[in-house]
C-alpha positions as protocol buffer text, in pm:
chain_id: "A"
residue {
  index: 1
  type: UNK
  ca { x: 3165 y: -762 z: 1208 }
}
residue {
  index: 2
  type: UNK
  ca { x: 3084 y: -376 z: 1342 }
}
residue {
  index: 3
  type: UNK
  ca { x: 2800 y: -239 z: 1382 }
}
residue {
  index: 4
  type: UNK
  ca { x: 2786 y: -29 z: 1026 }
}
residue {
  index: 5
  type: UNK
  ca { x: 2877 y: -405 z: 863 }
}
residue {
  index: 6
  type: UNK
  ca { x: 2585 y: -526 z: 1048 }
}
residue {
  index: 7
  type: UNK
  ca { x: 2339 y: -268 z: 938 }
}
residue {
  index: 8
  type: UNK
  ca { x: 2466 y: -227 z: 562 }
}
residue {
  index: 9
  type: UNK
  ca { x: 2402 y: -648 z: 569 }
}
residue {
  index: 10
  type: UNK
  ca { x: 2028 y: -579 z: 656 }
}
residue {
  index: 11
  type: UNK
  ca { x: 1985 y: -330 z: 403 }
}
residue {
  index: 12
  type: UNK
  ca { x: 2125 y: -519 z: 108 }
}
residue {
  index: 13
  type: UNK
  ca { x: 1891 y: -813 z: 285 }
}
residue {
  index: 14
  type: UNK
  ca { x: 1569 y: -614 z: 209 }
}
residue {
  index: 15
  type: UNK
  ca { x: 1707 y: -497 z: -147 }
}
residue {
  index: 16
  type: UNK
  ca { x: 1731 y: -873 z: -225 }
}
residue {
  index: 17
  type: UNK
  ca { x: 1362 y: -885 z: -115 }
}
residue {
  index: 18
  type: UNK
  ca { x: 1241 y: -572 z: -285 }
}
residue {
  index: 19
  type: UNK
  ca { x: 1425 y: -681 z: -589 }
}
residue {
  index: 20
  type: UNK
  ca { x: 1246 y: -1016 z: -536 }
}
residue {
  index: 21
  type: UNK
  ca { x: 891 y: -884 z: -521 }
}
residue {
  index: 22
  type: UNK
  ca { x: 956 y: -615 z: -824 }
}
residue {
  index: 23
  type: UNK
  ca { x: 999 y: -964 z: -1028 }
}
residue {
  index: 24
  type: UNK
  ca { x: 1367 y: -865 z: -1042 }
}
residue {
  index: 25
  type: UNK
  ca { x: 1557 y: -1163 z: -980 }
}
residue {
  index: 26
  type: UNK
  ca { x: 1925 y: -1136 z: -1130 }
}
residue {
  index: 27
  type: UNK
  ca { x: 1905 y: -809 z: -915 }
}
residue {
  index: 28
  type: UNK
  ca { x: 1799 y: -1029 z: -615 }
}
residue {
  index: 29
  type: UNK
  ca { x: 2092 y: -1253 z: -691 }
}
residue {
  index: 30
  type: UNK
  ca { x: 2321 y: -983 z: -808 }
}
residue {
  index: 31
  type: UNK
  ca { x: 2279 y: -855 z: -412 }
}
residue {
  index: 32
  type: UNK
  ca { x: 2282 y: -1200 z: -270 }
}
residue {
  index: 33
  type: UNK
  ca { x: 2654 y: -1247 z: -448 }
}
residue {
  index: 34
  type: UNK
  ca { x: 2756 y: -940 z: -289 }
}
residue {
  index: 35
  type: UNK
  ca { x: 2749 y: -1028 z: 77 }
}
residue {
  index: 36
  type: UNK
  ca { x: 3089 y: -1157 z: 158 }
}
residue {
  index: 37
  type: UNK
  ca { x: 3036 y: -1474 z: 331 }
}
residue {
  index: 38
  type: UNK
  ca { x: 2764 y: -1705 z: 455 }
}
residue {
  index: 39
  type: UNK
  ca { x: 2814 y: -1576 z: 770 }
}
residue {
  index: 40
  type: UNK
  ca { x: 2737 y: -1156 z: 664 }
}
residue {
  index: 41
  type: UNK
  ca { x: 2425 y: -1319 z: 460 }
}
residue {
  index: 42
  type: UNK
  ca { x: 2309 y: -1458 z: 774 }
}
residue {
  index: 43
  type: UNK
  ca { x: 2356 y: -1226 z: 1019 }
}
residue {
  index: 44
  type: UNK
  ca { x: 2219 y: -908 z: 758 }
}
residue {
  index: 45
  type: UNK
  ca { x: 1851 y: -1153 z: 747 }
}
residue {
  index: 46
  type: UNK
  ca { x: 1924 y: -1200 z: 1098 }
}
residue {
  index: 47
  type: UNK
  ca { x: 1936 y: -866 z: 1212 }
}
residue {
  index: 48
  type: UNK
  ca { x: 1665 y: -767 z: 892 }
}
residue {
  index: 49
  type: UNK
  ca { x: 1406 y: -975 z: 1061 }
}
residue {
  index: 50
  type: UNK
  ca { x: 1470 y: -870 z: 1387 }
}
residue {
  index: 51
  type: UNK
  ca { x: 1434 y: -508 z: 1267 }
}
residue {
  index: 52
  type: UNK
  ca { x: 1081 y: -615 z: 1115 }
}
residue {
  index: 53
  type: UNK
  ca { x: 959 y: -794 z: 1409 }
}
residue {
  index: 54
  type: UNK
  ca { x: 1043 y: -542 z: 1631 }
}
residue {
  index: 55
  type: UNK
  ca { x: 836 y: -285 z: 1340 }
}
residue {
  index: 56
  type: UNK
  ca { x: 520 y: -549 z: 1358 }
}
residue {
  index: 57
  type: UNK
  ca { x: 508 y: -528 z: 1742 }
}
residue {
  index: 58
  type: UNK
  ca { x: 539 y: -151 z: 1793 }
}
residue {
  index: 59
  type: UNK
  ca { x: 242 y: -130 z: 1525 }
}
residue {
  index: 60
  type: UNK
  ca { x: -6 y: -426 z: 1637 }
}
residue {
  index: 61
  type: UNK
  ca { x: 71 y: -409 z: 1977 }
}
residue {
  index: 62
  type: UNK
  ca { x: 172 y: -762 z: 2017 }
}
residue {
  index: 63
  type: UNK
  ca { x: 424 y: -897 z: 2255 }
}
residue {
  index: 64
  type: UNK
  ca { x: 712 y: -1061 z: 2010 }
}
residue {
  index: 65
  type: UNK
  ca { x: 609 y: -1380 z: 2164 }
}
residue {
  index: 66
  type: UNK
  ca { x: 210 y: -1373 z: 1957 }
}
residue {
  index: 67
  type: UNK
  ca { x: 387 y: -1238 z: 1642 }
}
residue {
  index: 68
  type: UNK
  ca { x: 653 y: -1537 z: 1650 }
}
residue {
  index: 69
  type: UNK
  ca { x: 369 y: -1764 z: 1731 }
}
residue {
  index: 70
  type: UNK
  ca { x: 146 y: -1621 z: 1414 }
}
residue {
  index: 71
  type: UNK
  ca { x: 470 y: -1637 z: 1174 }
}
residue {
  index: 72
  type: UNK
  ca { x: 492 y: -2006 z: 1271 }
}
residue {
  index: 73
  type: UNK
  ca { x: 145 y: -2087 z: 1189 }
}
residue {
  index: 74
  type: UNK
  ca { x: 161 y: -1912 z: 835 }
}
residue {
  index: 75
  type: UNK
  ca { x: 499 y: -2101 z: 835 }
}
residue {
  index: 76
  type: UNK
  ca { x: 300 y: -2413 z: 868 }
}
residue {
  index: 77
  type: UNK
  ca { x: 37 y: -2362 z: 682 }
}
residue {
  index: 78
  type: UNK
  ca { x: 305 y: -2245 z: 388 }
}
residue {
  index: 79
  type: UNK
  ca { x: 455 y: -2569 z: 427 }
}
residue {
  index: 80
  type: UNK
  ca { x: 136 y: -2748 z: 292 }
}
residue {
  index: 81
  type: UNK
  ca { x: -47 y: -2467 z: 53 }
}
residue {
  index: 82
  type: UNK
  ca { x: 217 y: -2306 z: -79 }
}
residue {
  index: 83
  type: UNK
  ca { x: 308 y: -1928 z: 31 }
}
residue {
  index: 84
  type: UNK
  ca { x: 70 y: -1644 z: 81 }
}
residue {
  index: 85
  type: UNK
  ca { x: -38 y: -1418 z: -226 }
}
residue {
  index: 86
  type: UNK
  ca { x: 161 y: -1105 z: -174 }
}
residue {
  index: 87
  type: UNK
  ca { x: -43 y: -838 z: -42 }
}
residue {
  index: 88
  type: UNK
  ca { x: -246 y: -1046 z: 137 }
}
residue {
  index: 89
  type: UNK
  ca { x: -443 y: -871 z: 415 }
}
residue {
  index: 90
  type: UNK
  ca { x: -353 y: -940 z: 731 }
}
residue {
  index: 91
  type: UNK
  ca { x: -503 y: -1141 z: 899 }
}
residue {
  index: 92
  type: UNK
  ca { x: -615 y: -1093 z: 1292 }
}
residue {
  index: 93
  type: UNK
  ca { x: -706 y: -1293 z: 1535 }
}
């Protein structure tokens, strides 16, 4: 996979999200179908969150090292309550 592969795999990784959060989910799934392996899927969320990480840091400040550490715990917490209203505030430590 080049470079443009990699990049047009992230972006059809956040339409599947956008799609997602507009509530439109044969969209979502209509852009899921379209990757052309597992292994595009993975490496467009792949290189997606990396891309949003990297965002979150530059903006916050952060080393990547805190953000990963604050993704886990909303991870875990997700894991027992269920996952975050969307548009949640942040929220800082």
């Amino acid at each position: 996979m080049d470079a443009a592969d990699a990049f047009a795999g992230a972006q059809r990784a956040a339409g599947v999200i956008a799609a997602k959060h507009r509530g439109d989910l044969a969209g979502a799934h209509d852009l899921l179908a379209a990757f052309p392996d597992e292994q595009a899927r993975t490496q467009g969320f792949q290189l997606l969150a990396e891309l949003a990480l990297t965002i979150l840091r530059t903006q916050t400040g952060e080393t990547m090292d805190e953000i990963v550490q604050e993704i886990s715990l909303h991870i875990a917490a997700a894991a027992v309550s269920g996952p975050p209203a969307e548009g949640g505030p942040r929220q800082d430590r």
